[in-house]
SENU-168571 format. One record per residue (C-alpha): x, y, z; residue number from 1. Coordinates in steps of 0.02 Angstrom, whole numbers, plus 32768, in hexadecimal, padded with zeros to 4 digits. Each point is the difference from the previous one (the first is absolute). Layout:
<u = X; v = Y; w = Z; num = NUM>
...
This chain:
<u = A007; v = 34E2; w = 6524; num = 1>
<u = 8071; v = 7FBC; w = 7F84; num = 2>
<u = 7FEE; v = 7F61; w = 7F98; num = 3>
<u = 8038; v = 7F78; w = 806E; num = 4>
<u = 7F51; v = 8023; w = 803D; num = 5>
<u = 7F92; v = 7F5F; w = 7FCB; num = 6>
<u = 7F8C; v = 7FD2; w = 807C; num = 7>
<u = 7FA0; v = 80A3; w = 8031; num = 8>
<u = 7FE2; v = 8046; w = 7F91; num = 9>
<u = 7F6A; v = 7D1F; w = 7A3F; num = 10>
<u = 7FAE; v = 806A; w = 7F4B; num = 11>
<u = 7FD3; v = 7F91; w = 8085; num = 12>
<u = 8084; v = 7F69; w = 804E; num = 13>
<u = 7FBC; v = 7F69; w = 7FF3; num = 14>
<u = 80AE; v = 7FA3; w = 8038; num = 15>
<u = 7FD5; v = 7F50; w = 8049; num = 16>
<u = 8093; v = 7FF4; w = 8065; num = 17>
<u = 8072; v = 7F69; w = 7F9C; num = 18>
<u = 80A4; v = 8054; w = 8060; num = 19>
<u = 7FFB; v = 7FAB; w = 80A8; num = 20>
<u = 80B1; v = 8020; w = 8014; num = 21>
<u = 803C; v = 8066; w = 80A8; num = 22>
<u = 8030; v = 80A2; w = 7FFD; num = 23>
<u = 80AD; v = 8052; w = 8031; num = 24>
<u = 801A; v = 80BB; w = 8046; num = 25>
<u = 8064; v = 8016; w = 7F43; num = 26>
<u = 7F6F; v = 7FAD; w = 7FB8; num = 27>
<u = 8047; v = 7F68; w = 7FC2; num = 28>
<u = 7F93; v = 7F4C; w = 8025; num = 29>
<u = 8053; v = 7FBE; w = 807F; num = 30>
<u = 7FD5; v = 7F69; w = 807C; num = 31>
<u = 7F85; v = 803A; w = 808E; num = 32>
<u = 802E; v = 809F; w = 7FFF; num = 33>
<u = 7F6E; v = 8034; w = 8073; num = 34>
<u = 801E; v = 7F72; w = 8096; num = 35>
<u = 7FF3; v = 805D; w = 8099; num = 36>
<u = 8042; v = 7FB0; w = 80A4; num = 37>
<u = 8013; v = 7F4B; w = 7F95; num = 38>
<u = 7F3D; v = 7FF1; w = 7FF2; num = 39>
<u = 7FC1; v = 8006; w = 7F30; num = 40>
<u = 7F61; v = 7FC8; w = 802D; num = 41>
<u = 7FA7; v = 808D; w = 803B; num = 42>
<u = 7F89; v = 8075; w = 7FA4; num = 43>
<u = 8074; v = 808C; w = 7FA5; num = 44>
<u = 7FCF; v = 809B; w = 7FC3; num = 45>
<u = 803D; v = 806F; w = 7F87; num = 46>
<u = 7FFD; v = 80C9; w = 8025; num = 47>
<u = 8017; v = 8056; w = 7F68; num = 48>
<u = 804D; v = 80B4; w = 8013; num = 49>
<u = 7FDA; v = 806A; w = 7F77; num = 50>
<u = 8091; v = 809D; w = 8005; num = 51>
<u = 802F; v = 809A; w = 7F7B; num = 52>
<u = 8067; v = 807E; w = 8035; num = 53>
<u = 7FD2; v = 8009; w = 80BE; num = 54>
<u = 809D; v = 7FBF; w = 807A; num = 55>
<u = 7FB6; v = 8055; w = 808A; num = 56>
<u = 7F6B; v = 7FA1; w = 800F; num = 57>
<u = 804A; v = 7F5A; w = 7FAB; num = 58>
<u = 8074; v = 8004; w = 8097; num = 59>
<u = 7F66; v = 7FF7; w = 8075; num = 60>
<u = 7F97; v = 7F84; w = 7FB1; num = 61>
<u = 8093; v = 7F86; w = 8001; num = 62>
<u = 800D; v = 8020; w = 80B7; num = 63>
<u = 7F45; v = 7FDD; w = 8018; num = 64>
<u = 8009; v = 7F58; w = 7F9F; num = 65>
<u = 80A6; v = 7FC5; w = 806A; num = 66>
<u = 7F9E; v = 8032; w = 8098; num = 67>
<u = 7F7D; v = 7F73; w = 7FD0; num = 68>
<u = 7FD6; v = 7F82; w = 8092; num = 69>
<u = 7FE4; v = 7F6F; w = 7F79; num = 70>
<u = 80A5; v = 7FCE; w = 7FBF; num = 71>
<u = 7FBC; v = 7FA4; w = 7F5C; num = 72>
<u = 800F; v = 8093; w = 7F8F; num = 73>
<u = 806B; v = 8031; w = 7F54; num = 74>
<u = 800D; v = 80BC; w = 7FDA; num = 75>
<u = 7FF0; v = 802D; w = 7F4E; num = 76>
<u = 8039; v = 80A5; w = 7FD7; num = 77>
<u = 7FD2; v = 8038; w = 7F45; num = 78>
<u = 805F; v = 80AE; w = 7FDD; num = 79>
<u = 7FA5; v = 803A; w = 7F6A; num = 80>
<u = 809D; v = 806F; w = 7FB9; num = 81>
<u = 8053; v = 8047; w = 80A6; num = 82>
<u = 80B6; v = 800A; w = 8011; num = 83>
<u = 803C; v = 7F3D; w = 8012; num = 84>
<u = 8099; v = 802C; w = 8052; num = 85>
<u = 7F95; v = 8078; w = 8080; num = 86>
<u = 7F79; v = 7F73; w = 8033; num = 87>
<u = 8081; v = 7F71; w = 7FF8; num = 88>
<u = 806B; v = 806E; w = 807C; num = 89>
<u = 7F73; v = 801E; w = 8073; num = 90>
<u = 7FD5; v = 7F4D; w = 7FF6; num = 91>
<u = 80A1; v = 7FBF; w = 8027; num = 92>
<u = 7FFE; v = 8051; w = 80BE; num = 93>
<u = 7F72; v = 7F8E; w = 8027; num = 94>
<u = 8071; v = 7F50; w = 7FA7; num = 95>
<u = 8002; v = 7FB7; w = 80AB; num = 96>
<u = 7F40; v = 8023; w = 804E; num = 97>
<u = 7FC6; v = 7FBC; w = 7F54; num = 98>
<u = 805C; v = 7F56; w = 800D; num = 99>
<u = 7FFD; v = 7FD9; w = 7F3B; num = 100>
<u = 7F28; v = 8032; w = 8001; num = 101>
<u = 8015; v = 8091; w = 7F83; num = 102>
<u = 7FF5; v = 7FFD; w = 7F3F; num = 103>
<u = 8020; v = 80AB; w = 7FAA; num = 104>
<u = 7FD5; v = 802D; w = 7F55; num = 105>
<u = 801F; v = 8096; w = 7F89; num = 106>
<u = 7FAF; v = 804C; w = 7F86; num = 107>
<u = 8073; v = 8059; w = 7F87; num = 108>
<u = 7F6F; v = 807C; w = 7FD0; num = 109>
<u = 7F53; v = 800C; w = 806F; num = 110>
<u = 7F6D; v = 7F8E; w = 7FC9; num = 111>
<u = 7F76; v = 8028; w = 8077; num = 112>
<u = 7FC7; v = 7FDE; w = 80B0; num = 113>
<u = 7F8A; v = 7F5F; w = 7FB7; num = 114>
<u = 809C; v = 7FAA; w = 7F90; num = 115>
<u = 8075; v = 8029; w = 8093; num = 116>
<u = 7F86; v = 7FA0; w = 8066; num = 117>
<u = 7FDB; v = 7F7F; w = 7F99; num = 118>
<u = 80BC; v = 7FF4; w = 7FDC; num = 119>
<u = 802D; v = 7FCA; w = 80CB; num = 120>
<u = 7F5A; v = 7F94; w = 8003; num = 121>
<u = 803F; v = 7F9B; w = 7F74; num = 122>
<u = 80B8; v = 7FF1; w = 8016; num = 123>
<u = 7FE4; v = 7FB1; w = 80A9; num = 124>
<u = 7FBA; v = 7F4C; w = 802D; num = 125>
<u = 7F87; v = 8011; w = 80CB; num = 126>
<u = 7F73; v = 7FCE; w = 804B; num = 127>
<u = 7FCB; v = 80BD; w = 802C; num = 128>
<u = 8017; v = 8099; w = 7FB9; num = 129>
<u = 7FD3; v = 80C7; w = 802C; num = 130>
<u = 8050; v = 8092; w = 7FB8; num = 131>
<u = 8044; v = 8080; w = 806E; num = 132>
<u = 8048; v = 809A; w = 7FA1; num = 133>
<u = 808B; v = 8076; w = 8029; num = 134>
<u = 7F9D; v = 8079; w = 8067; num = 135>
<u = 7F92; v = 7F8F; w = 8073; num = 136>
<u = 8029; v = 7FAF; w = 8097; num = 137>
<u = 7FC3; v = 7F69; w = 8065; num = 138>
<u = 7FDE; v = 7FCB; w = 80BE; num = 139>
<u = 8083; v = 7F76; w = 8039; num = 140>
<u = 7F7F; v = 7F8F; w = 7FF6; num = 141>
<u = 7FAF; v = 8022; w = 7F56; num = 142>
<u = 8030; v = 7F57; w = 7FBC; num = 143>
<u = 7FE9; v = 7F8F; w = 809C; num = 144>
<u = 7F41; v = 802E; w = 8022; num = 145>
<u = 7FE5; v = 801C; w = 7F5C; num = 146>
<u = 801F; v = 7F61; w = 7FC5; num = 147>
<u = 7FA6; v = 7FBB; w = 80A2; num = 148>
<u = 7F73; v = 8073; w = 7FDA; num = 149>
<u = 7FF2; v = 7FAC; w = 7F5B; num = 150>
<u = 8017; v = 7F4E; w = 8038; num = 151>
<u = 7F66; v = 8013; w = 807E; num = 152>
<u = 7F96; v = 8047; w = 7F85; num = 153>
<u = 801D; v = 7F67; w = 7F69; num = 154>
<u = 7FD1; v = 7F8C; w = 8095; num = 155>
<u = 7F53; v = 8054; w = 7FF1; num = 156>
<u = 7FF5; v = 803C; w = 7F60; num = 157>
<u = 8060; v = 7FAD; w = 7F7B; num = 158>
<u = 7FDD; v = 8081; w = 7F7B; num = 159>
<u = 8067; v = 8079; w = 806C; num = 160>
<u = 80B7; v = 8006; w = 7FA1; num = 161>
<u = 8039; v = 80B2; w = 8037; num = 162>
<u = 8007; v = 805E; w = 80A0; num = 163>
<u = 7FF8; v = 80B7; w = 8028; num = 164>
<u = 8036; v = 8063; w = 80A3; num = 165>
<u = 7FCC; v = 80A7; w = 8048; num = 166>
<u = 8079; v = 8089; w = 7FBB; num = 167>
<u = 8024; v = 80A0; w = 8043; num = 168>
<u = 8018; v = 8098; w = 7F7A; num = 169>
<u = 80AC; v = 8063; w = 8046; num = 170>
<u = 8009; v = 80B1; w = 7FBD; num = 171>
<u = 80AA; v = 803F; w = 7FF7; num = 172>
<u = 8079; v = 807C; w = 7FA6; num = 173>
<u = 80C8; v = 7FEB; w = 7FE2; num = 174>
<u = 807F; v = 808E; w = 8019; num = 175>
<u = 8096; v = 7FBD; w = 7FE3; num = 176>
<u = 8041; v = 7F4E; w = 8035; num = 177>
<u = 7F6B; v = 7FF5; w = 806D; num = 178>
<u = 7F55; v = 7FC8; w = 8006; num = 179>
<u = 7F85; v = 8072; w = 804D; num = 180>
<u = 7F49; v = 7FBD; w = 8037; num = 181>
<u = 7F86; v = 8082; w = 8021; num = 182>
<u = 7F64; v = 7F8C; w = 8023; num = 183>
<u = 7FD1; v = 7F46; w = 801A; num = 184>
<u = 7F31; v = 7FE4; w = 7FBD; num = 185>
<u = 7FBA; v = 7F51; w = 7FF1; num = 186>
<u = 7FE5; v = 7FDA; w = 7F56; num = 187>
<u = 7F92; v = 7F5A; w = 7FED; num = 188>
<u = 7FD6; v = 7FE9; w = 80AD; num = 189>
<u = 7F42; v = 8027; w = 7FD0; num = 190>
<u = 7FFC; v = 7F2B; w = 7FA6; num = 191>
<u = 7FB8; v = 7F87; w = 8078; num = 192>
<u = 805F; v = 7F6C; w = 801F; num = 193>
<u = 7FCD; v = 7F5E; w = 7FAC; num = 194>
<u = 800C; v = 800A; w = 7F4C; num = 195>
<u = 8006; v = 80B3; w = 7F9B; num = 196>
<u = 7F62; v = 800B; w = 7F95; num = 197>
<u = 8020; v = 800A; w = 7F45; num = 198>
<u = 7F74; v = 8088; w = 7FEB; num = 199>
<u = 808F; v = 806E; w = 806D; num = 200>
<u = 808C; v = 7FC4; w = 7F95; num = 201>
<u = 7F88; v = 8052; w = 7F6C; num = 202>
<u = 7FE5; v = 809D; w = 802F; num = 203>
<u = 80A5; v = 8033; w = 804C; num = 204>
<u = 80AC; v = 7FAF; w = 8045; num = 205>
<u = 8014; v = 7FF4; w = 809C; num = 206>
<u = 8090; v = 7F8E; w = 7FE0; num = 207>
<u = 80BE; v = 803F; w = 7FFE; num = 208>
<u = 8074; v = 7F80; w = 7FCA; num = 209>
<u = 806A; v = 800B; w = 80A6; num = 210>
<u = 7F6D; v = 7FB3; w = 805E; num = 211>
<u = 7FC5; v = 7F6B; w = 7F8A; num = 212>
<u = 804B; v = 7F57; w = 7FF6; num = 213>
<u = 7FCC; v = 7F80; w = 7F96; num = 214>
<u = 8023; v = 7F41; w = 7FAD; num = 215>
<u = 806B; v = 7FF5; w = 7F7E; num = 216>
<u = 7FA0; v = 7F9C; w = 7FA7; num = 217>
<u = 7F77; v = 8067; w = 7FE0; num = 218>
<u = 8076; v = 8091; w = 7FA2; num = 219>
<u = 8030; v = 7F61; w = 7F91; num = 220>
<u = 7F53; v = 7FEC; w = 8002; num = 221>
<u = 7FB2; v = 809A; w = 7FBD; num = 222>
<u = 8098; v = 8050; w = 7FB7; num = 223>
<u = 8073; v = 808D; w = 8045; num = 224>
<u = 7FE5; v = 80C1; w = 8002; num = 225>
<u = 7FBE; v = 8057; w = 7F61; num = 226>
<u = 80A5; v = 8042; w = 7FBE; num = 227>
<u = 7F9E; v = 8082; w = 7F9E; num = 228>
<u = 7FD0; v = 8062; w = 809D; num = 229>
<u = 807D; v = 807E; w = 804F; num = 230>
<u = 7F85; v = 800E; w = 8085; num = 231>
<u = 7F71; v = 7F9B; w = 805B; num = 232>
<u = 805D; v = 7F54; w = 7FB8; num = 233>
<u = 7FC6; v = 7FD4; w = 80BD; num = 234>
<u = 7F55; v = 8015; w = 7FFE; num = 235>
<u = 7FDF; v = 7FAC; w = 7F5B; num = 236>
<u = 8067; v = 7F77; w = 8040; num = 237>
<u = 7FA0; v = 7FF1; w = 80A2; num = 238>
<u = 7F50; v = 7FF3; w = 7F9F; num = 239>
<u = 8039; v = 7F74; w = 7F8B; num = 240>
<u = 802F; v = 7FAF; w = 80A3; num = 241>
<u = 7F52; v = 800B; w = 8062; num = 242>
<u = 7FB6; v = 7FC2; w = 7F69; num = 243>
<u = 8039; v = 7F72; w = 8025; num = 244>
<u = 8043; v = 7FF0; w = 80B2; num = 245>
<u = 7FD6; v = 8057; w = 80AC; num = 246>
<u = 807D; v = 807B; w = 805C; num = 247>
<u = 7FFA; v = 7FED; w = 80C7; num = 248>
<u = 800B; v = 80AA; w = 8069; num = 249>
<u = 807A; v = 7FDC; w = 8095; num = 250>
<u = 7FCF; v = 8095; w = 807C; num = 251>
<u = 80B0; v = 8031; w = 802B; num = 252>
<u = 8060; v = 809E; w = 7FE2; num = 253>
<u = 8095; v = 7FA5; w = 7FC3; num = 254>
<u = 8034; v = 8068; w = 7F4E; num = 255>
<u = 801E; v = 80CA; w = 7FE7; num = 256>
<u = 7FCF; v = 803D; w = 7F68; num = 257>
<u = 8080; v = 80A7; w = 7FE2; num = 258>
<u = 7FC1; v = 8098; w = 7FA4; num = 259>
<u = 8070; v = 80B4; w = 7FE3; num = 260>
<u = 7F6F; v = 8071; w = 7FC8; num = 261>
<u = 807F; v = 8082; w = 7F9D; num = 262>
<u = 8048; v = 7FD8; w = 7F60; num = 263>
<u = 80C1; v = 7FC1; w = 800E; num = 264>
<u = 8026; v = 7FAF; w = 7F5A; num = 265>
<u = 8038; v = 7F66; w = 8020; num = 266>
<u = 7FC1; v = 7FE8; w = 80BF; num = 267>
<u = 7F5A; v = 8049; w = 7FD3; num = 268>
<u = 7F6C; v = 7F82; w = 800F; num = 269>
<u = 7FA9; v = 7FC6; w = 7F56; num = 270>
<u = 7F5B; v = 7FFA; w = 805C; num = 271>
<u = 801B; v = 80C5; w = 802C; num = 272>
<u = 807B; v = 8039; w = 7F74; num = 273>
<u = 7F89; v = 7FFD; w = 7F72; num = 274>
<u = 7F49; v = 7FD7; w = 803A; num = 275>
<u = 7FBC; v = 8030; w = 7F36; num = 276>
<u = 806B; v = 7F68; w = 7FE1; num = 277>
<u = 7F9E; v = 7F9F; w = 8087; num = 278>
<u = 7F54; v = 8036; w = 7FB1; num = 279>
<u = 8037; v = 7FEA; w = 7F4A; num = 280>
<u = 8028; v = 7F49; w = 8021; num = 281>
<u = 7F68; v = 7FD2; w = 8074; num = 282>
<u = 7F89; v = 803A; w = 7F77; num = 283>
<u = 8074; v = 7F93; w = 7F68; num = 284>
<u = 7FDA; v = 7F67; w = 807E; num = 285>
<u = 7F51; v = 8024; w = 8002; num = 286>
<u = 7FF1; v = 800D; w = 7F5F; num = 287>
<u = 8056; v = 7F73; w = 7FE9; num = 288>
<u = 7F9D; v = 7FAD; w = 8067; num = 289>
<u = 7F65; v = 8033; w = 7FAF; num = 290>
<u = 8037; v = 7FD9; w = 7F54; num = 291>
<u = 8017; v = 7F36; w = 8045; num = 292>
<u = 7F60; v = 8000; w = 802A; num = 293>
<u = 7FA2; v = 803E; w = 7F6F; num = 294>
<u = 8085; v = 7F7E; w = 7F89; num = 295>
<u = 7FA6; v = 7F73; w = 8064; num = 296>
<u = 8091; v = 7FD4; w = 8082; num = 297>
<u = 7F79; v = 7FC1; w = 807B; num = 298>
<u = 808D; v = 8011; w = 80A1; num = 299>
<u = 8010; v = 80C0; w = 7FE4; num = 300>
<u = 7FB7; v = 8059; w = 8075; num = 301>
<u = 8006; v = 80C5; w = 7F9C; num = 302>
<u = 7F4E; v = 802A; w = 801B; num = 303>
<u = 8005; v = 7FD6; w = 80B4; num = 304>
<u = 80B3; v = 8048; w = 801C; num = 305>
<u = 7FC6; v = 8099; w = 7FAF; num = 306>
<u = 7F49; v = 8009; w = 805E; num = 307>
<u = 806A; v = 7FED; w = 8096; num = 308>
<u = 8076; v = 8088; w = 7FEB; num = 309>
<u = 7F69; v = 806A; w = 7FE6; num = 310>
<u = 7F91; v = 7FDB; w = 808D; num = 311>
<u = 80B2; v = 8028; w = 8073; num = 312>
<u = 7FEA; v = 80AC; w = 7FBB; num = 313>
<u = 7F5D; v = 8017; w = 8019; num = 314>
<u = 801A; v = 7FC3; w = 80B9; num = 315>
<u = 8082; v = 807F; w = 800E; num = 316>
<u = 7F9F; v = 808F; w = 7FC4; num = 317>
<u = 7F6E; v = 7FB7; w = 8078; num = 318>
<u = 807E; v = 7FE8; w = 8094; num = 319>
<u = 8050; v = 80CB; w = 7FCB; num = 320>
<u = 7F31; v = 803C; w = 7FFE; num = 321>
<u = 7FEC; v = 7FA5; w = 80C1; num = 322>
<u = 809F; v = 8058; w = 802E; num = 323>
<u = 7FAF; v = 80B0; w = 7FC9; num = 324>
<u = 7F3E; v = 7FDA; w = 804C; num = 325>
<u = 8056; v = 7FDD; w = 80A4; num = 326>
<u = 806F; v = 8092; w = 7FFE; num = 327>
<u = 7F4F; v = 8067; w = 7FDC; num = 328>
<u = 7FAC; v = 7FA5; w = 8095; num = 329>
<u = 8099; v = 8033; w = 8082; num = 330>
<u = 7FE2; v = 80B5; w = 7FC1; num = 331>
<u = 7F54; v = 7FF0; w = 800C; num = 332>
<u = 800B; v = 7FBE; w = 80C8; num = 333>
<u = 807A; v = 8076; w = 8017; num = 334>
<u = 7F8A; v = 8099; w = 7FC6; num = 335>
<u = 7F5C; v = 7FA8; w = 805A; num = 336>
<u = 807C; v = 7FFE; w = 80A6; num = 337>
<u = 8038; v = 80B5; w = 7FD6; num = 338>
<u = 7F38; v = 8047; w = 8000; num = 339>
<u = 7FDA; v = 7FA5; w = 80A7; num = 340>
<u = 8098; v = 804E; w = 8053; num = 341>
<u = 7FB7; v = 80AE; w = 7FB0; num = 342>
<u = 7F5C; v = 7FE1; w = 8048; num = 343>
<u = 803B; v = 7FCF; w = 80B8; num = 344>
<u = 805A; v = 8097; w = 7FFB; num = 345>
<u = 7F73; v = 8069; w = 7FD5; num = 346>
<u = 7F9A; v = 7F9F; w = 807D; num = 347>
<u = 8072; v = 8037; w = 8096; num = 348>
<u = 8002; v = 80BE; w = 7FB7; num = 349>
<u = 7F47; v = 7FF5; w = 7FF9; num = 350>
<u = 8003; v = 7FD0; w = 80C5; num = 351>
<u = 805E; v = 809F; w = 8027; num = 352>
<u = 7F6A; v = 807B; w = 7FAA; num = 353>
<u = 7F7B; v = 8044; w = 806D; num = 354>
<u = 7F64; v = 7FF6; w = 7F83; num = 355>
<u = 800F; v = 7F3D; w = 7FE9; num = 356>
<u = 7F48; v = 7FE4; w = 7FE1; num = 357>
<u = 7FEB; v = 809F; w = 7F8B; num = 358>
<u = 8092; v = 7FAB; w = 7F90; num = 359>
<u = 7FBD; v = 7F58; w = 7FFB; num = 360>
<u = 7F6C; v = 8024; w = 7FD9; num = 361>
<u = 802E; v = 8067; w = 7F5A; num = 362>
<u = 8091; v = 7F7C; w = 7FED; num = 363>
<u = 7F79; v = 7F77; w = 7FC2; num = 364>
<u = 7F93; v = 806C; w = 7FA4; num = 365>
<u = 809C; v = 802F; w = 7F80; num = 366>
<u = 8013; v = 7F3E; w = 800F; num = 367>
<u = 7F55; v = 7FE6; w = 7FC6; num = 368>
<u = 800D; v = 807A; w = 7F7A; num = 369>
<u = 80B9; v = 800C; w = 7FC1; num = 370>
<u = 8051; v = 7F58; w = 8045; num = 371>
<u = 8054; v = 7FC8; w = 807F; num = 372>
<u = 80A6; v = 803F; w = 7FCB; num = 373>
<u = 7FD6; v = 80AA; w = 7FDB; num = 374>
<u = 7FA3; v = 800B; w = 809B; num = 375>
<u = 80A0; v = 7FC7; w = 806D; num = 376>
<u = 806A; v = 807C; w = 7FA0; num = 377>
<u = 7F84; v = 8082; w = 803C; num = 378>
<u = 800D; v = 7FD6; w = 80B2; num = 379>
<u = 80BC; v = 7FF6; w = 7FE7; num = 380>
<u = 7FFD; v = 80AC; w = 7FC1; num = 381>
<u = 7F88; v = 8044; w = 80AB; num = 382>
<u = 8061; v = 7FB3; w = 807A; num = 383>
<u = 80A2; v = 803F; w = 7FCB; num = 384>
<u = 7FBE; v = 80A0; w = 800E; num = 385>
<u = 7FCA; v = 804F; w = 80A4; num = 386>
<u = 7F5B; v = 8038; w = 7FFB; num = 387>
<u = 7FE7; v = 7FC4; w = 7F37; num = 388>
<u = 7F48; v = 7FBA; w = 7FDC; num = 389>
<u = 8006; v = 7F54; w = 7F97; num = 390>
């Protein structure tokens, strides 16, 4: 199916936010630039769109942000070095659905998937904000129960400042103008809801950013995404967040994570185009990590991070040695199943021979003396043959 299809399918920033101006689809402050349906009261959220080279799939995470329930929204859109005139063009055929709630900005040359993010999070004054790059995709009603989701939770637990959804990973190839899926997997569905646990968050991520919506505040807070990371910026943002505030689990598939397992320059995925990369920079973070800890930062959590990270792998090579003793048991049943079957069959031969007593009786002395087995390989032997002595 082609790629109108949405629904199946700062150096860290430490910006405190001192432009409160509005924002205009050029970009230019303006005055309440984000009003929907006369109402600026309401909670707004900012969806940042991260975008480099991919119209295709730029074109379809537009659609799946204009197809949002909740009307509170602005749509940032940071091009890190694409064609202006290409993204501008694309943008402008959607002028009307977007009713002045788009801000685009461009990158002369590329500056990374963390400053691009950090770049829409800080240009941009709202109450919420989630990132939702080029290639993901969202349920209508992402926003609406995820903010709900969120509310409900702070009623119970204050410390709760971010909220996460069930995501569904969408495998899929492009040939040509269109996008291909080949398989929908749930991805995260395996959290309980309530609150994720930060011993989960440690180990693994189990977090894409299309899924997890969060205060504001709280990226003022702890400061934006690591700028020197090409890759897993996420992840080390999401653990400096549980260390000091709770995520919520809302139990919903309401988010699609999209992957294209095959290398296409600029639509491959980072997570599958260079998976060294991935390793490289998850050991330089626990490192780093480590190295906090022993220079007496008393907050850094290296040798539990990296204790962590071991014990998964030793539960994986436990879970891969299950996997192979229970294959060995099947085989074994299987075999045990396989010898009874031989022996009723020798039973019913052993019916049909005239000198029945004559063979039992020298059946259990060679079971006495050489085993059972060898003995029941004797009788199988006599009773195939006519007239054969056991």
């Amino acid at each position: 199916m082609c790629a109108r299809e949405v629904e199946r399918n700062r150096k860290r920033v430490k910006g405190k936010g001192k432009d409160k101006g509005k924002m205009l689809e050029n970009g230019e402050q303006g005055q309440n630039a984000w009003c929907v349906e006369g109402d600026c009261n309401r909670k707004v959220v900012a969806v940042i769109t991260r975008t480099k080279d991919r119209p295709l799939l730029l074109k379809r995470a537009i659609e799946s942000v204009l197809s949002q329930t909740y009307p509170y929204w602005i749509h940032v859109i940071v091009d890190d070095s694409t064609d202006p005139d290409s993204v501008d063009s694309l943008i402008a055929g959607y002028r009307d659905q977007y009713q002045r709630r788009v801000q685009v900005i461009h990158n002369p040359s590329s500056r990374g998937i963390a400053a691009a993010a950090n770049q829409g999070l800080i240009s941009v004054r709202a109450d919420y904000v989630v990132i939702h790059d080029d290639d993901d995709s969202w349920s209508p009603d992402f926003l609406r129960q995820s903010i709900s989701a969120l509310r409900y939770w702070q009623n119970k637990l204050p410390s709760v400042r971010g909220v996460i959804t069930y995501c569904d990973k969408v495998i899929e190839r492009i040939e040509g103008n269109c996008v291909i899926t080949e398989k929908v997997e749930p991805f995260n569905h395996w959290l309980k809801p309530g609150i994720i646990p930060f011993d989960v968050v440690l180990q693994q991520n189990p977090i894409p950013p299309v899924c997890f919506l969060h205060e504001r505040e709280v990226y003022d807070e702890i400061g934006g995404y690591n700028e020197e990371l090409p890759v897993l910026e996420d992840w080390e943002f999401y653990i400096r967040f549980l260390a000091k505030y709770d995520i919520a689990v809302h139990p919903v598939v309401l988010a699609f994570y999209h992957n294209r397992l095959s290398p296409l320059g600029a639509y491959s995925n980072t997570a599958v185009a260079d998976i060294a990369q991935y390793e490289t920079y998850r050991t330089y973070l626990l490192n780093a990590w480590l190295r906090s800890e022993f220079s007496g930062e008393k907050t850094a959590p290296g040798s539990y991070i990296n204790l962590r990270q071991h014990l998964a792998f030793i539960t994986l090579r436990l879970d891969t040695l299950e996997q192979r003793i229970n294959k060995l048991e099947k085989v074994k049943r299987a075999r045990r199943a396989l010898s009874l079957t031989r022996v009723f069959r020798l039973f019913r031969l052993f019916l049909r021979t005239a000198n029945k007593r004559e063979l039992l009786s020298k059946f259990f002395t060679y079971a006495r003396h050489e085993g059972f087995r060898n003995a029941l390989r004797r009788a199988q032997q006599c009773v195939l043959r006519e007239g054969g002595e056991l």
